[in-house]
ZAMARGU-4260 file (C-alpha; in steps of 0.2 Angstrom, whole numbers, plus 5000, padded with zeros to 4 digits):
<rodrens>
0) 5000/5000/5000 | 5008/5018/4994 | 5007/5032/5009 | 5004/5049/5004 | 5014/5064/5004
5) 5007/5068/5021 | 5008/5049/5030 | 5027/5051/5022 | 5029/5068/5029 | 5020/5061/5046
10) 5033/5046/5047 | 5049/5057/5046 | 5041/5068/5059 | 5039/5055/5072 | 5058/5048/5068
15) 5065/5067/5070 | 5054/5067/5087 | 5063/5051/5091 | 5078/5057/5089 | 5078/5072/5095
20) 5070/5063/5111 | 5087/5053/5110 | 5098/5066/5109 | 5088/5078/5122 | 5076/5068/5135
25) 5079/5051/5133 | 5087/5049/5151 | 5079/5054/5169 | 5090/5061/5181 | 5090/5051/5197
30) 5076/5058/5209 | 5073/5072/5197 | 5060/5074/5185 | 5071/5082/5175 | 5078/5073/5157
35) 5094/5073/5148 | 5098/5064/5132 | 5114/5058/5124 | 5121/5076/5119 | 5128/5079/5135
40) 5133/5063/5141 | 5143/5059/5122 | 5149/5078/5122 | 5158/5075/5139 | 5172/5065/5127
45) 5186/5078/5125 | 5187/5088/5107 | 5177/5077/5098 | 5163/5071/5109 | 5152/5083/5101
50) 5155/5080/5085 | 5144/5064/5079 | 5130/5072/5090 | 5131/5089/5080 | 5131/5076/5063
55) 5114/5069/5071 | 5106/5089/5074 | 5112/5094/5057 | 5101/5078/5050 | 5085/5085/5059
60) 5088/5103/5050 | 5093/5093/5032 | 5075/5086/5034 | 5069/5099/5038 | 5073/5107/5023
65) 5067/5091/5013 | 5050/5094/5022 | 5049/5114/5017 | 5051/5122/5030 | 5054/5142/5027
70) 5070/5147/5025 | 5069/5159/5042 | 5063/5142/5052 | 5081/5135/5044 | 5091/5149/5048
75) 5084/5148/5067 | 5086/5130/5066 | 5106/5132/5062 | 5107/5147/5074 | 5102/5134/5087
80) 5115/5123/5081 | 5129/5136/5082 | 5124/5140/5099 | 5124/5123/5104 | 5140/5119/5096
85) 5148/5134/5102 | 5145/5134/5121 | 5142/5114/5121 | 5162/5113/5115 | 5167/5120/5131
90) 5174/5106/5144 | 5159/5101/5157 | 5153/5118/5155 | 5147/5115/5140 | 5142/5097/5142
95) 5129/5107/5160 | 5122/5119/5144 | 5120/5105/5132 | 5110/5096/5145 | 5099/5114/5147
100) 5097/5120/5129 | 5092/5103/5122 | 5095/5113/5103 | 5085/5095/5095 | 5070/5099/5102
105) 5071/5118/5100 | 5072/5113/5082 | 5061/5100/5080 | 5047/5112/5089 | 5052/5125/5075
110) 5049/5112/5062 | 5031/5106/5068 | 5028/5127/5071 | 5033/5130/5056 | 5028/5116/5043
115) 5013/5120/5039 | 5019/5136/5030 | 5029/5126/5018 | 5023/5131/4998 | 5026/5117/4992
120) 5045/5124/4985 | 5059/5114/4984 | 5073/5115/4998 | 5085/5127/4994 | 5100/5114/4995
125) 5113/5128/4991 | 5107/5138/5008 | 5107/5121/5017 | 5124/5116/5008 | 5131/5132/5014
130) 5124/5133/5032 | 5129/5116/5038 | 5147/5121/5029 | 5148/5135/5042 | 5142/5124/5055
135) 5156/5111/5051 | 5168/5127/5049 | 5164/5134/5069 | 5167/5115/5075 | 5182/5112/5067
140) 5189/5131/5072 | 5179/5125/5091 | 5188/5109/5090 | 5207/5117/5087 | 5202/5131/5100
145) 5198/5119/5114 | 5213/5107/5109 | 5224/5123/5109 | 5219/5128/5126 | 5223/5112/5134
150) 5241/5111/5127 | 5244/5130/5131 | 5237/5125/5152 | 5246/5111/5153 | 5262/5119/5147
155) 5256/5132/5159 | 5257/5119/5171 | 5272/5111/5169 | 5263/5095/5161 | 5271/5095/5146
</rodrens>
């Protein structure tokens, strides 16, 4: 039996909700009611904890684009990337605001919002191609800062 466009639509919807439950609330914190997902707890590996959970993010906002979301809706949706990439990189800082801004299901709330305005159009692949190229660039820059910073303190502290 075929699905429509809508029961296609529906079914990557509930697998971007899935994951972005992964990612964001899939664990409770012990005698909490609070909820953390994988994000922190994988982003706690030094320099590139973050970066196949970022590969994950960008997925949701490719899809996004797939389902036609507005452009402003993807530009938010990277935004949320970037600020989660950028404070996230911080060591266990970062891994505390990870565990706050939960930027998955930020994004995954924008794209239900947001889906309804779609036209009909194409995803601009160029805009998308070239925001997730600048997301890759401020990880990699992220991932040299942070590995700079720990060779620069422990030559500070005689550990080198």
């Amino acid at each position: 039996m075929r699905q429509t466009p809508e029961e296609r639509t529906e079914e990557r919807l509930d697998t971007l909700r899935s994951l972005s439950t992964l990612l964001d609330n899939s664990i409770r914190v012990p005698g909490t009611n609070y909820r953390i997902g994988l994000d922190p707890i994988v982003g706690m590996l030094p320099v590139a904890g973050d970066l196949p959970t970022t590969a994950l993010s960008v997925y949701i906002v490719f899809e996004a684009a797939s389902i036609g979301v507005p452009r402003a809706t993807l530009w938010r949706m990277v935004v949320n990337l970037v600020i989660d990439a950028v404070f996230g990189s911080i060591p266990v800082v970062g891994d505390v605001f990870d565990a706050v801004w939960k930027a998955n299901a930020r994004n995954v709330a924008l794209l239900e919002a947001r889906r309804g305005d779609a036209t009909g159009a194409v995803a601009d692949e160029r805009y998308l191609l070239l925001a997730s190229a600048g997301l890759l660039f401020v990880l990699v820059v992220l991932a040299l800062a942070v590995v700079s910073l720990v060779f620069v303190l422990a030559n500070q502290f005689g550990l080198l």
